[in-house]
N, C-alpha and C positions, 0 to 999 in steps of 0.2 A: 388474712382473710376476714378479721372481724370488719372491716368496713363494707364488704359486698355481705356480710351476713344481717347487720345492722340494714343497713339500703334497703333489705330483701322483708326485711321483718317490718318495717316502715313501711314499705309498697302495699303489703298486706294487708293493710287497715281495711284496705278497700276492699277484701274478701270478707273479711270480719263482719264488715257493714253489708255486703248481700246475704250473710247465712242467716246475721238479725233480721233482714227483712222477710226471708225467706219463713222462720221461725215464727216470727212477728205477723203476718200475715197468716199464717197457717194458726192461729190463733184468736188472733180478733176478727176473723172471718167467723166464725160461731155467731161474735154478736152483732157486728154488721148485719148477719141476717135478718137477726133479731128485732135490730132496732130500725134497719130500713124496709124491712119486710120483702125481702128479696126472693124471686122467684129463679131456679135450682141453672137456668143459663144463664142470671144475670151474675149471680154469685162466682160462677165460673170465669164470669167476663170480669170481674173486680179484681181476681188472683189473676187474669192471664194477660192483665195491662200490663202489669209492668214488663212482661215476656215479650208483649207488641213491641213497648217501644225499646225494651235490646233489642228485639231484629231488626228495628227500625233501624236503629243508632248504627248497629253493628252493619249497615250494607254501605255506609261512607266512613267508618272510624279508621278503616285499616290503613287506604289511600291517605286522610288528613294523617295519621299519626307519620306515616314516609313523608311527610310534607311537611308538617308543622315540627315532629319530634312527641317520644313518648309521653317526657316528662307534661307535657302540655294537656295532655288526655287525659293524663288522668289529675292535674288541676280541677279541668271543668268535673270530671265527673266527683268532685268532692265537694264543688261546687253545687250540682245536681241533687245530691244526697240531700246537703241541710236544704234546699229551699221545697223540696219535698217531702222533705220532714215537716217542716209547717205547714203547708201546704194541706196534709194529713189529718195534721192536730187542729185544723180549723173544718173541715171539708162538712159543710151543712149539709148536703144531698150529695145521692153518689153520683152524681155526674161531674161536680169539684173532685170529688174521693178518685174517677177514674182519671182522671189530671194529671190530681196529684202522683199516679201509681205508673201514670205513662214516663213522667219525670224523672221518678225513680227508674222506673226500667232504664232511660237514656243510661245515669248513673251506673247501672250494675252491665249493662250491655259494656262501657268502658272500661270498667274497673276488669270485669269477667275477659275481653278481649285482650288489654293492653300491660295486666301485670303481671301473667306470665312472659309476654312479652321483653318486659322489665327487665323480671331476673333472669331470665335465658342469656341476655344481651351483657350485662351487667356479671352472673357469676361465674366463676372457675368452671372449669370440665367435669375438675374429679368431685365437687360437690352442688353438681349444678341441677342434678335432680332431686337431691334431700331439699334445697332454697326454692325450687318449682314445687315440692311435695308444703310448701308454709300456706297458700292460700289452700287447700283443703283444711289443713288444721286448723288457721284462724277461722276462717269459714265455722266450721262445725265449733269452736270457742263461740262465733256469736251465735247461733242457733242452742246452745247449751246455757249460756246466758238471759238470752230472749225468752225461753221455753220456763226460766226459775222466774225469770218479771212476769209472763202470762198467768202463770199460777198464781202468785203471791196476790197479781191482782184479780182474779178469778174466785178468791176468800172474800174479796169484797161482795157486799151488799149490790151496787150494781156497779162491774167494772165499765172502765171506757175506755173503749176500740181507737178512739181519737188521740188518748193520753198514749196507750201502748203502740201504738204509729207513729206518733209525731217526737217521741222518745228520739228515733234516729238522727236527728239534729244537733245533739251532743258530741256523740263521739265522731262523726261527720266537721266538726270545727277542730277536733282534733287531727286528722286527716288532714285537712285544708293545709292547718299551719305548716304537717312535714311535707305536703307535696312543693310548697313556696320556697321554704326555708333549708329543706335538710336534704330532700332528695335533687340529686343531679341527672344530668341529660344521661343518657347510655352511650357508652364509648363506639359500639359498631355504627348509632346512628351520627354519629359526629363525626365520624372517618368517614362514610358515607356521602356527609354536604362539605368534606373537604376541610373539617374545623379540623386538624392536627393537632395543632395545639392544646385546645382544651380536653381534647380526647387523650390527649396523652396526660394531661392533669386530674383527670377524673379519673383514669386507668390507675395511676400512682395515687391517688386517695381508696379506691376501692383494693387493689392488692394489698397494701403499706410498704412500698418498697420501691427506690428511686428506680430502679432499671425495669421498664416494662415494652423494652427496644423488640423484643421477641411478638409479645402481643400485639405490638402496634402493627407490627409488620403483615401478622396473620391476617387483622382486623382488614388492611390495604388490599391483601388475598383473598379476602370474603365478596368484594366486590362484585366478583364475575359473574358471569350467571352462562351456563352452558360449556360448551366448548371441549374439543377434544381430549381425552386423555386416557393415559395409559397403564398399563399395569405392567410395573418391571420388577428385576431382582439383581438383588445384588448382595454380594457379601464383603463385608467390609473391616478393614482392621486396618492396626497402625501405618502409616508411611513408609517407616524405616526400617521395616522389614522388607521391602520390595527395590532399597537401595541396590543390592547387588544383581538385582535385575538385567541382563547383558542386551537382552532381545531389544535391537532398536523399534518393535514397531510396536512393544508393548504398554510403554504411556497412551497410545492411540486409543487402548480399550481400557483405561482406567479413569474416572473420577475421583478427583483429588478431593479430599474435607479438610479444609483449615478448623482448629481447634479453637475453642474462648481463651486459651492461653499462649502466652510467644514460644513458637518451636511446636506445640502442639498438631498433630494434622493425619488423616485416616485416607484413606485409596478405597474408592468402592468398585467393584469388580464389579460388572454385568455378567448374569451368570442365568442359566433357565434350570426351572427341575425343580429349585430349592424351596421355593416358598407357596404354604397354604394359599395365600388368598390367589396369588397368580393362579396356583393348582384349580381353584376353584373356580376363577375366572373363564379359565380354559375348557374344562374339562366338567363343573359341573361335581355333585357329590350324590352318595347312593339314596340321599332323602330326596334330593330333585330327580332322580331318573324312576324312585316307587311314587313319589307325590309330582306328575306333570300338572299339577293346579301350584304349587309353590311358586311364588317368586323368587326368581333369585337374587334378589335384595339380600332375601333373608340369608341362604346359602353366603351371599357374600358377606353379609356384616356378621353372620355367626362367626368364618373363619378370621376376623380380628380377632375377637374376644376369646375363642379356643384356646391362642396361644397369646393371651397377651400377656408380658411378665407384670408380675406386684407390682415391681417398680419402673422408674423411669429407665431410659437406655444410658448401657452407661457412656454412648459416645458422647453427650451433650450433657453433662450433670449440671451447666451454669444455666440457666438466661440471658440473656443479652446478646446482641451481635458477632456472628462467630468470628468477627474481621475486624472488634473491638480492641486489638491490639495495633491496628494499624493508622497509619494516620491518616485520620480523614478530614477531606476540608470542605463536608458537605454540611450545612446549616441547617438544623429543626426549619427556621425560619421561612426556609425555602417550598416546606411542606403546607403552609397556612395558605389560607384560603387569600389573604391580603396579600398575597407575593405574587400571584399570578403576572402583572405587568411588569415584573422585574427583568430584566435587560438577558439576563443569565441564565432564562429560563425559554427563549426561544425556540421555535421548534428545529431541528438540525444542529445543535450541538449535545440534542440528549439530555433532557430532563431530569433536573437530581433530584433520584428517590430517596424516601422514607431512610433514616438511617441504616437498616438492615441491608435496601438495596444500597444505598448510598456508599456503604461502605467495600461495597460489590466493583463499582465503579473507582472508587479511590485506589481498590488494590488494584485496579488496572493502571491506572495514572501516575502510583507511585512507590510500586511495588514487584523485585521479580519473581513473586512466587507466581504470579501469572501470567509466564512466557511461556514458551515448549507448544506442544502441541495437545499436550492432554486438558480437560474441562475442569472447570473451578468451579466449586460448590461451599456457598456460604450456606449456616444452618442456625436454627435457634429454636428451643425445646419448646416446646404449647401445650404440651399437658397429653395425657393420657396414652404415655409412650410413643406420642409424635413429636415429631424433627419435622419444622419446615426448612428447608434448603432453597436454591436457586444456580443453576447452572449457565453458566455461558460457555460456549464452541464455537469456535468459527473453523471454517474450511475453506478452499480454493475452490470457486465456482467453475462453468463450462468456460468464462471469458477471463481467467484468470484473476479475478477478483476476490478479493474474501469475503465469505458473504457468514453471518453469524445468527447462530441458535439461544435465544433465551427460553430458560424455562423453567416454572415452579414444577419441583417438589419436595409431597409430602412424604414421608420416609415414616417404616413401622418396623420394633425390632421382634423379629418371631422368636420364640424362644430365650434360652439366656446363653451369656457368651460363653465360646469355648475357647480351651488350648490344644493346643498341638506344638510336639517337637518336631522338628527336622527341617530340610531346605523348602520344600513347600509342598503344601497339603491337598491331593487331588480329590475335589468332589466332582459330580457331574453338574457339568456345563462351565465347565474354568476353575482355574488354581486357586487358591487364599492364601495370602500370609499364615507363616507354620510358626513363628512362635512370638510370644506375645497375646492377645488376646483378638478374636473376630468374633462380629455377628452377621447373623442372617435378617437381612429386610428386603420387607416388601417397600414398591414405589409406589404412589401416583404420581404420574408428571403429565402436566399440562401447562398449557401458557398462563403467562402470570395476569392478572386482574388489569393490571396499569400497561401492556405490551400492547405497541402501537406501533404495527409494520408500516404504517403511514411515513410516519417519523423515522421508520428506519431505510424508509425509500428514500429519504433526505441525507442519506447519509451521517447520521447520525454517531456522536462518539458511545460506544458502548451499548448495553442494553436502551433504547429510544423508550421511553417513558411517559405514560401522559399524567396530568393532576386528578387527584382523585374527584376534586371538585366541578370539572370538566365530566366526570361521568355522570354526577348530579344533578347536572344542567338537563338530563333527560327525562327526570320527572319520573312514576311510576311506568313502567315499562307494561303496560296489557300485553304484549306481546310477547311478553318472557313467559307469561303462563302455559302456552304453547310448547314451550323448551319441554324434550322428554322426561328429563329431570324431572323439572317443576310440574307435569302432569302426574309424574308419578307420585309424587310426593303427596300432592292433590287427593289421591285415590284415595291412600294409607288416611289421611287426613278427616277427612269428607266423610271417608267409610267407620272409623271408629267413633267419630263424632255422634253418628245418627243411631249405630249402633244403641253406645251408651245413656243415649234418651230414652230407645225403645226398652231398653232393659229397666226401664218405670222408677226410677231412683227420684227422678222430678215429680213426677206423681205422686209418689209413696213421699215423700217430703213434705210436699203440700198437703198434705191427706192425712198426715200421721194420727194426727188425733181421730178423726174421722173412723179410720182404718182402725184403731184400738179400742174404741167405743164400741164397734160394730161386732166385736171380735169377744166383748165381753168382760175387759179388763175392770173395768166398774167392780167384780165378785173380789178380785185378785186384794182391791180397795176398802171394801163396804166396813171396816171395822175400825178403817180410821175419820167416816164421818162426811166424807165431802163429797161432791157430786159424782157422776161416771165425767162430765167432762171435766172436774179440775183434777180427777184420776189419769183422763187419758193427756193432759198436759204433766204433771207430776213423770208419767214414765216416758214418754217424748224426752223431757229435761233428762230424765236418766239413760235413758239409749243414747241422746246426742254425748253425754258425761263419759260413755264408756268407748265414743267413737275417735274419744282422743289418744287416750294410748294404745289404737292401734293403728291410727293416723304416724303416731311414733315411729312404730316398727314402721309404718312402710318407710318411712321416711329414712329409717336406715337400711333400710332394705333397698331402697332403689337404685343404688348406684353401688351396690354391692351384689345383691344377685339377679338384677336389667328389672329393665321396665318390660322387656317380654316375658320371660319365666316372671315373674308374678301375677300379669294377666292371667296366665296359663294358669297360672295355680289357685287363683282367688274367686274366677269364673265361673267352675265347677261348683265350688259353695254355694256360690248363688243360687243357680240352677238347683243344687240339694233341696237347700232353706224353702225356695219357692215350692220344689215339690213338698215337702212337706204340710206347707198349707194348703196347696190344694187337697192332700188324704187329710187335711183335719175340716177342710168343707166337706168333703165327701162323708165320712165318720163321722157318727156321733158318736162323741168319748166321754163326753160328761162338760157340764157349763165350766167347773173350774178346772180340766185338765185342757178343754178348750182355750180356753184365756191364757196358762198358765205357755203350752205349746207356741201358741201364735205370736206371743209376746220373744218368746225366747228367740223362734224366726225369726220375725223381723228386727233383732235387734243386730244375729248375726248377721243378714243379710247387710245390714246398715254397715257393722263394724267392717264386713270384706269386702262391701263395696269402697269405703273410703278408704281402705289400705292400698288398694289400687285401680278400682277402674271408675273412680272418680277422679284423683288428680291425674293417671298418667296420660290420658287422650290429649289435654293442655299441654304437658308435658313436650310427648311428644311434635304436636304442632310446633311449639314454639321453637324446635329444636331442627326440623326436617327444611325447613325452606333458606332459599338465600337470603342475605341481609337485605339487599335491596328491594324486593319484593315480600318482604318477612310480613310487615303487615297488610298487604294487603289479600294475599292467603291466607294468611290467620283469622281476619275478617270473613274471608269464603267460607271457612269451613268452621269460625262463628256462630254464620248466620245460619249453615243449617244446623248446630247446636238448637239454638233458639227457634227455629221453624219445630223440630222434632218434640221440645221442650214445648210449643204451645201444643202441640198437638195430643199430646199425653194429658198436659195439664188439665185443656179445656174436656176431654171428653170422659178424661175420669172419672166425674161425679154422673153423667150420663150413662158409663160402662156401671156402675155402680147399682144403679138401679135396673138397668136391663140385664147385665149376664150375671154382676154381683162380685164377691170377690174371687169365688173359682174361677168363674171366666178369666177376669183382670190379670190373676197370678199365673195360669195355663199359659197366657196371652206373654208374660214378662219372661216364662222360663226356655219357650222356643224362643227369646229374640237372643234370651244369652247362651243359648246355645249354638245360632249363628253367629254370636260376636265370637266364641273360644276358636271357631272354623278360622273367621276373619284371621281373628291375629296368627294363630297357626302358620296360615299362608299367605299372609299378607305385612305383616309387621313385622319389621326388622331392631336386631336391640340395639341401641344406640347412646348407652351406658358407659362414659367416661372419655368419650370421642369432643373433639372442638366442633362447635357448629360449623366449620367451614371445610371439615373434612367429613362430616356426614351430608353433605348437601354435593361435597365432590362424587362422595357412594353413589347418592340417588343416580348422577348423570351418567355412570360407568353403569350400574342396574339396569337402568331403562334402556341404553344401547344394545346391554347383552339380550336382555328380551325381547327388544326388537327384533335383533339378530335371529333370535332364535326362531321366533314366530316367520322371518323370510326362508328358511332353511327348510 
């Protein structure tokens, strides 16, 4: 994993360099005033260019990055950084100065959209929300940094606003060089335009480990966008327990699993009754029938995680193709975007898939574990106790024909496996294997990304197949935003987005100093000499210093106890801290218990805001949508990031002087008090799941809600 750690930590630059700008501006804006003589909207209008032009950037970044590729975006936008860094450090009048700050925003709109993007796409499951949690921390590293340069030059005799701006140009060439040099394309977006090949070499540099035939395969399954599917059950266990099986018509109701090893192979019984999430599916749990505002998103994605075991399942303990003992004479090569015109590859003899499928088809071709009548199910482990498998069946049509069923799925094991003695063990809804070991799992099965009944109307050998580069060809789908799925996803998205603006964290960022000046901390100071403002820069630098280890915990935190339970938990604080300072507007308590109070708020507020309801709304985003449409809903609910974001920004220093800071904080503890509702009933945990089977969630969610709402 050190190479998608390393990637993730590199990408990050680009956060590091928005928290300095962020810091950086919230600083030299004192003397900007000073030295341009700026009146109290123009001032506002200097801090909230750069916010223009991320919204600006962020309303076409999504679509170019499904176009161009990630690695691409955020080139330019490191690009962006240094030449508005000089840009800065030269800016005679502020009408250059707002240029330069529009420039920047281009810069931090990309970096801010596209690098959790990055590592979403790029890391593992089980630690792909600690790797999404690095741009909060580098983030608050450059505002921690920034805030000790603001100060230091704030001792000066008369600092310059141009010098601490145009600073960002340095480590902005540092960026530059890893986005050229060291980072690579993301493996979904290269399966995506049908590059196979290099996807499958970037996958093996980011793992360290030759066999990545499981991932690749997922990656191919991430494809789709929509489409039916279903929630089954089954329970499953060895083969050759079911050898003395007599009843001829008992293969008919069993799915076969061939094992990663020769001789190895499991029977999965269909069975109803058994499993949570089906349970849930169906029927619903006592929090959705006392909470009718809940989503059942949530009801469903909670019943994964209820019973999800530590570890992986034990029927798949390898990676790699479960059909990898068999021989196969299907060619990576066949998989590249350049083979398209190869002879072999025509439509009507069936398309050779990606090795996982590919190997699906070889055991048809040359192999008789897949005669009889019962279905055949290749599988390969993806992380966070998923099995993806793939089933084929055929049956005798009305015209005597056989006409055959392809279909993915995703397999989840509930619980941990049991034994039983004796000839075989009655649960309700079907027998199990009694001795030896069996689990319980849950399905989704739906058709696979690459199935093309077109192709199978041709007659085709085996599962009919199309190139993944052929889906390519369709360019950003607007029309998949429509998919219930993908609205619902939207919702969740959009809604914690605008939330987390309203909740004044952009404001209070930008204003820090401002807000501790005002507040009195100058007293807290006056003994070691220096101004109230290089006082309220000195504690800024130490609140951002203390917001790193607890950026830490969240960081371990996230993918150990969700990204929902710590919204839940960190939300509430917020809310505290804010009232708080409003009873210390209200109260007079004395000038230094005043200062002494508001300093301490706001510093918690800061540390539980960035433990989680700073990075996990990116988080989340970048985790809920399909690959094919990944950016350009992440751009959607970007922009209104950034809409939300200017609108806090700009009217702060207006709120400031009309209602003041009670109003402001009154104003910030009702909104987070509507976001704890939000996630409540709206946010589902999505904690250690593959992005392509959390986006299968969403489309099974939104039907059951559908569902429910025609009823």
């Amino acid at each position: 994993m050190n190479g998608a750690v390393l990637v993730a930590i590199a990408a990050c630059i680009g956060s590091f360099l928005q928290g300095w700008d962020n810091a950086t501006i919230a600083g030299a804006i004192v003397y900007i005033k000073e030295d341009l003589d700026l009146q109290t909207t123009v001032e506002g209008l200097v801090v909230a260019m750069s916010l223009i032009g991320a919204t600006a950037i962020t309303t076409c970044s999504g679509a170019i990055s499904d176009w161009l590729g990630r690695r691409p975006m955020l080139i330019i936008s490191s690009v962006l950084y240094f030449i508005s860094g000089l840009i800065m450090a030269w800016s005679p009048n502020v009408y250059i100065l707002c240029i330069a700050r529009l420039l920047d925003g281009f810069a931090i709109g990309l970096a801010v959209t596209l690098v959790p993007v990055y590592i979403s796409e790029t890391a593992p499951s089980d630690i792909r929300g600690m790797l999404n949690t690095l741009p909060q921390f580098t983030g608050s590293g450059g505002m921690f940094l920034s805030y000790c340069m603001v100060f230091g030059m704030s001792l000066m005799p008369s600092p310059s606003w141009r010098l601490m701006l145009g600073i960002l140009s340095i480590p902005s060439l540092l960026y530059f060089a890893l986005t050229i040099f060291y980072l690579p394309e993301t493996p979904r977006w290269l399966v995506s335009k049908g590059k196979m090949l290099e996807a499958k070499r970037v996958l093996q540099r980011l793992r360290g480990r030759e066999d990545v035939s499981g991932e690749m395969a997922l990656l191919v399954e991430g494809l789709g966008i929509g489409g039916e599917t279903s929630i089954e059950e089954y329970i499953i266990g060895p083969a050759d327990e079911l050898a003395d099986d007599h009843e001829p018509t008992a293969e008919k109701d069993k799915i076969k699993l061939y094992g990663p090893e020769a001789g190895l192979s499991w029977i999965a019984k269909p069975v109803t009754g058994q499993s949570s999430l089906a349970l849930v599916s169906r029927q619903g749990t006592m929090v959705n029938q006392s909470m009718p505002l809940m989503d059942p998103l949530v009801t469903l994605f909670g019943s994964v995680h209820e019973k999800n075991p530590e570890t992986g399942s034990m029927l798949f303990p390898n990676f790699g193709s479960m059909f990898s003992t068999a021989e196969s004479h299907v060619k990576h090569e066949h998989w590249d975007e350049e083979s398209l015109q190869r002879e072999d590859n025509k439509p009507g003899k069936g398309y050779a898939p990606p090795p996982s499928h590919g190997s699906i088809l070889s055991m048809r071709r040359h192999s008789s574990l897949m005669q009889g009548t019962g279905e055949a199910v290749g599988a390969t482990g993806i992380g966070g106790g998923w099995q993806l498998a793939w089933k084929w069946s055929e049956r005798e049509g009305e015209d005597g024909k056989k006409e055959g069923e392809f279909k993915r799925v995703y397999l989840h094991q509930e619980g941990v496996p049991g034994s039983r003695r004796g000839s075989l063990v009655s649960l309700p809804g079907g027998d199990v294997p009694a001795e030896g070991e069996y689990v319980q799992a849950s399905a989704l099965v739906s058709q696979p990304a690459l199935y093309s009944k077109e192709l199978l109307d041709q007659h085709a050998v085996g599962p009919a197949m199309v190139h993944p580069s052929e889906t390519a060809k369709k360019g950003p789908i607007w029309d998949a935003l429509l998919d219930p799925g993908v609205k619902r996803a939207l919702i969740v998205g959009i809604g914690i987005q605008i939330l987390q603006q309203f909740s004044g964290i952009g404001g209070i960022l930008y204003y820090t100093p401002q807000i501790l000046e005002e507040a009195g901390v100058e007293v807290l100071l006056v003994n070691l000499g220096i101004s109230s403002t290089s006082a309220s820069f000195l504690i800024s630098a130490f609140t951002t210093f203390l917001m790193l280890p607890c950026i830490a915990v969240g960081m371990r935190l996230v993918d150990v106890s969700g990204r929902r339970t710590l919204l839940l938990t960190t939300i509430p604080v917020l809310i505290g801290s804010l009232i708080v300072l409003i009873i210390v507007q209200l109260v007079d308590l004395g000038t230094v218990a005043d200062a002494v109070i508001s300093t301490v708020c706001v510093v918690i507020y800061f540390c539980c805001f960035v433990m989680a309801y700073g990075p996990i709304p990116n988080i989340l985003c970048s985790e809920i949508f399909p690959t094919r449409v990944r950016g350009l809903c992440i751009a959607i609910c970007a922009l209104v990031y950034w809409i939300g974001d200017i609108i806090v920004t700009y009217t702060l220093p207006v709120m400031l002087t009309s209602v003041g800071l009670k109003g402001i904080f009154i104003v910030f503890a009702v909104m987070c008090a509507i976001s704890w509702v939000f996630v409540f009933l709206k946010v589902p945990e999505t904690k250690g799941m593959p992005l392509e089977v959390i986006t299968e969630f969403f489309a099974v969610g939104a039907r059951q809600a559908a569902a429910a709402k025609s009823e």
